[in-house]
N, C-alpha and C positions, 0 to 999 in steps of 0.2 A: 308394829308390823302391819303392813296395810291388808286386808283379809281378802282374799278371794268369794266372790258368791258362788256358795255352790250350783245354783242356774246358769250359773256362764258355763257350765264344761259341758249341757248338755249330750251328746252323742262323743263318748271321750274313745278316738280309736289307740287301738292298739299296734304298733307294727315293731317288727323285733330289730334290735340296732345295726345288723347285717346289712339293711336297704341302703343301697347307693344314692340312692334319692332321698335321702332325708331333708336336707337343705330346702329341697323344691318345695315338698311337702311342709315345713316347718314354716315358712314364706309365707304361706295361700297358695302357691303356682300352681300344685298338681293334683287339689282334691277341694274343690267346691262345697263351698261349706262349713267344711269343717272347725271347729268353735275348742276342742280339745284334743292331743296329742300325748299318749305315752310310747316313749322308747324303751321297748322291753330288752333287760341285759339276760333277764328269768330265765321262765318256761320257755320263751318262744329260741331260744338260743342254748344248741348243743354244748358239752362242756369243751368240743375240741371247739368253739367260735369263740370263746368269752375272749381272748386275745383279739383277735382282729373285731370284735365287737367292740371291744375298750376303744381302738384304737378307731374305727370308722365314729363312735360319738366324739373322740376328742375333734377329731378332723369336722364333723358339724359342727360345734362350739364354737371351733376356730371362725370355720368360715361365716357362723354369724357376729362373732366379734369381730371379723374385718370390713363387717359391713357396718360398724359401730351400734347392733342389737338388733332386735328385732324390732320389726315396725308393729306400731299397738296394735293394726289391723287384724296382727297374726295370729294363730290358734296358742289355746293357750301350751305350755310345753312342759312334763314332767317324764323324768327318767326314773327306770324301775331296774333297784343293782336288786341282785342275786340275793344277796342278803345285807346283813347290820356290815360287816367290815367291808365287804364295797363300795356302800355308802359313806363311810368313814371316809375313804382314797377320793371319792369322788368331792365330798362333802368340801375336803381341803383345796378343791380346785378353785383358781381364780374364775376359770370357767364356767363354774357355775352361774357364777351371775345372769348371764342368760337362762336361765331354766326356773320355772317357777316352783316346780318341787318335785318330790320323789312319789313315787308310790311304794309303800312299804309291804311287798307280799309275805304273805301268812306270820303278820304280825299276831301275839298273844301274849300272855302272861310271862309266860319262858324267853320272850325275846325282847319284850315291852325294853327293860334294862338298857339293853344293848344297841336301840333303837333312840333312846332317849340322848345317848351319849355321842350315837354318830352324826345325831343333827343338831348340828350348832348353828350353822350361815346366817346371820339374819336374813330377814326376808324368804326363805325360802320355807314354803308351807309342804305339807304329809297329807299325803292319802290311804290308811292304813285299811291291807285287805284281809279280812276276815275270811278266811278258808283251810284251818285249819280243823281236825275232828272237835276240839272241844268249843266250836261254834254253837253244837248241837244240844248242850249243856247251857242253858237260861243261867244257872246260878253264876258260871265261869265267865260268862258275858256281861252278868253284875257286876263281878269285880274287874272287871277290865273295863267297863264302862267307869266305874270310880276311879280305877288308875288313870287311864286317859286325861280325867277332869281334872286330876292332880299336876300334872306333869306337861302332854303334848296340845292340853286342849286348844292355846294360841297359834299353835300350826295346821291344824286339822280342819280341812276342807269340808271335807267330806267321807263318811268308810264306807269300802266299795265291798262288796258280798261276791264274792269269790265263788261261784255259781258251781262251774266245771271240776274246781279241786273238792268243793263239798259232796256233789256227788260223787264224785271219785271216790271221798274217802270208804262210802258205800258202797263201794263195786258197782255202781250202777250207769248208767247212760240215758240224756233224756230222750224219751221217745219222738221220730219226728213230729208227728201228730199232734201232739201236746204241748201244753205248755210247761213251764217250771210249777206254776200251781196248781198242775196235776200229777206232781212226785215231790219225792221225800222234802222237795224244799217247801212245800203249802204250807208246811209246820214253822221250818226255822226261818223264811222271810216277814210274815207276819212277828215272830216275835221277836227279832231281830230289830223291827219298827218300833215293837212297845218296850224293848229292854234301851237299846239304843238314842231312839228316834227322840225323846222329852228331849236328849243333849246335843245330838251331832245329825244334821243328815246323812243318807245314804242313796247309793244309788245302786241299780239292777244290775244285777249278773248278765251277760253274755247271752245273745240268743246265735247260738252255733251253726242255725241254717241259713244259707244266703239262696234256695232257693223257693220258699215261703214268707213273703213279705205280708200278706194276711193274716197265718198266725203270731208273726212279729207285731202287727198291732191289736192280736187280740192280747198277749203276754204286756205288750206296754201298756194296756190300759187299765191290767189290774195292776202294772207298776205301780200307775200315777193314783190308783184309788186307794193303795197301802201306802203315801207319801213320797213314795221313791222318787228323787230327783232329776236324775238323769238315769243313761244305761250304757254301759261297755259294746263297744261296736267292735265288729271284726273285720267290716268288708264298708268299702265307700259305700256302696248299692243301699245299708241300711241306713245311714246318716240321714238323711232326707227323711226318712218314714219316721224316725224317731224323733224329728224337730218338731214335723207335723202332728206329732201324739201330744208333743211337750206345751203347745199352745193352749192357749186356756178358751174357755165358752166366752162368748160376750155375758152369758147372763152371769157367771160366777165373778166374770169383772167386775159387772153392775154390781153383785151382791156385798161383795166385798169391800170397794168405793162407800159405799151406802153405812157398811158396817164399821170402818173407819174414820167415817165423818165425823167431825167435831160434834156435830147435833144428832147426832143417833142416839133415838132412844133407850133406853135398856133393855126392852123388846118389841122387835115389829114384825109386820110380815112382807115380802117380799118375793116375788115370781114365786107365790103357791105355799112357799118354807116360811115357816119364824126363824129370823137373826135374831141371834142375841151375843150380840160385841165382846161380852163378858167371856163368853166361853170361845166365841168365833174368831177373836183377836188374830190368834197365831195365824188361824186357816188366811184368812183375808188377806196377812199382811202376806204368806208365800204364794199368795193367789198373782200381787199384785208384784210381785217380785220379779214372779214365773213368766207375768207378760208382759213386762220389761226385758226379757232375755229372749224371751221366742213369739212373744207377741199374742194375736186376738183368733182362734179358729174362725171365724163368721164372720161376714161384713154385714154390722147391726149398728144402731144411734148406741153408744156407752154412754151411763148418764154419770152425772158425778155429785150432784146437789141431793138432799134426801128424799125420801117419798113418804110425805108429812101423810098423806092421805090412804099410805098402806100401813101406816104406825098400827100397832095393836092400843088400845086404850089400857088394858090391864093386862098383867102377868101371864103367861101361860102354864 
C-alpha cells in the first residue's frame, strides 16, 4: 500500500457533498491552492440531504472517471460517510478508486470493530477523527492507540482532533478572542501529542473564524510547536495563511541537514542550540519532510555539509 505523507494534506478543506461544484474543485479549477479535500456526507449534511448527497458524490466519481482519474496535480481527495455501514456501501464502489480515502468521524473503541471491517479497498488510506467524550480520558486513548497499531495502522494517515465535537461534548464554545489553547482543549491537544504522537501524526482542529486571520496564526503556531501536522480548513481565505505557517525557518533546515549528515557528531552546536542526532533524529527528519511539502519561510544560503568548526569537542 503506497502511504500518503502526512505533509502533503497540509490545509485539508472541508466542503459538504451538496456542492455542485465539486468536480471544479477536485480538479484545481476553483480553489488555488488547495493540496487537501474532504467530502463531508456527516455533520456538514442534513439527514433529509444524505440521499441527494450520495447521489451528487457518485455523479463526481463518475465524472472524474470519465475523465480517466484525476490528474496527480490535483488535491489530494477523501470522503467522510456518516458512519461504519456507509463506508461499507461506499467501500464496495468501483468508484472509489478515485479517492484516496475516508475520513473516519468520531471513530473510538465502540466503533474501532466496525471500522476495521468496512475498509477493505486496497489502497485506500483512513483518517480517523478523534471527537468523541472519551477523547478526554488519556487511559481510553492508550488503548485505542494499541488497537490502531494492531489492526488500521497501514491505512492511517494521519488522526485528525475533532476540535468543534470535543468541545461540544462540554457545552462549551471557543471564545473569539482566543485560541484553542486557551480552553478546555490546552489539556487534551498536548496530550493527545504524547498519547498519540510516538505512533501516528496528527493534525489541528478547525479554527471556526474566517474573520481573524491573525489569531489563526497565533493558534497555528502553537500547532506546529505541539507537532501538529497540518490543520482543518473551513473557508478558502485560510488555506493560504496555513501553508504559510506550515513552512519551515531556513535555520531549522540548516539544523536539521547538519543533524542528519552522515558525519555529525554525536554532539555539537549549532545557530546558538546543541544537536544531538541521537535524540533530534525524528525532529530533523519531519523538519525535512515539512519542507519538501510547503517549503523554506526566509530566503537565506541553506547549508547542507557539516559545520566541523561549531562541533562541541566533548559531551554536554
Amino acid at each position: 500500500m503506497q502511504k500518503i505523507s502526512p505533509f502533503a494534506l497540509g490545509a485539508t478543506l472541508y466542503m459538504p457533498a451538496t456542492r455542485m461544484d465539486l468536480l471544479d474543485v477536485v480538479l484545481g479549477k476553483k480553489i488555488q491552492g488547495l493540496r487537501s479535500l474532504v467530502v463531508c456526507l456527516e455533520d456538514a449534511v442534513k439527514d433529509c440531504e444524505v440521499d441527494a448527497a450520495l447521489a451528487n458524490l457518485k455523479s463526481l466519481l463518475k465524472g472524474i472517471s470519465a475523465m480517466g482519474g484525476r490528474p496527480k496535480e490535483c488535491p489530494l481527495l477523501f470522503v467522510r460517510p456518516r458512519d461504519a455501514k456507509m463506508a461499507v456501501l461506499l467501500n464496495d464502489s468501483p468508484l472509489m478508486t478515485h479517492v484516496d480515502g475516508f475520513v473516519a468521524p468520531k471513530l473510538n473503541m465502540a466503533s474501532l470493530k466496525q471500522w476495521e471491517k468496512a475498509v477493505t479497498r486496497p489502497g485506500l488510506m483512513l483518517m480517523p477523527t478523534l471527537e468523541t467524550a472519551d477523547v478526554y480520558d488519556p487511559s481510553a486513548m492508550v488503548d485505542l492507540r494499541e488497537a490502531l497499531k494492531g489492526t488500521l495502522r497501514e491505512r492511517i494517515i494521519a488522526l485528525r482532533i475533532g476540535g468543534n465535537d470535543l468541545m461540544g461534548c462540554l457545552g462549551v464554545r471557543r471564545s473569539p478572542s482566543m485560541t484553542l489553547y486557551q480552553s478546555p482543549l490546552s489539556y487534551v491537544i498536548p496530550m493527545l501529542c504524547g498519547v498519540m504522537g510516538s505512533e501516528f501524526a496528527l493534525t489541528a482542529p478547525v479554527f471556526e473564524r474566517m474573520d481573524n486571520l491573525a489569531l489563526l496564526e497565533e493558534e497555528l503556531a502553537l500547532d506546529i510547536a505541539h507537532g501538529l501536522v497540518g490543520k482543518t480548513a473551513i473557508h478558502p481565505c485560510q488555506i493560504d495563511t496555513i501553508h504559510k505557517a506550515l513552512r519551515v525557518t531556513v535555520e531549522d533546515l540548516n539544523s536539521a541537514r547538519l543533524i542528519l549528515s552522515a558525519g555529525a557528531a554525536a554532539v555539537f552546536k549549532h545557530d546558538g542550540a546543541m544537536c544531538e542526532p541521537a535524540t533530534h533524529h525524528r525532529w530533523a527528519q519531519n523538519i525535512v519532510e515539512r519542507a519538501h511539502w510547503h517549503g523554506v519561510r526566509q530566503e537565506s544560503p541553506v547549508i547542507s555539509g557539516a559545520d566541523a568548526s561549531a562541533r562541541l569537542t566533548h559531551a554536554v
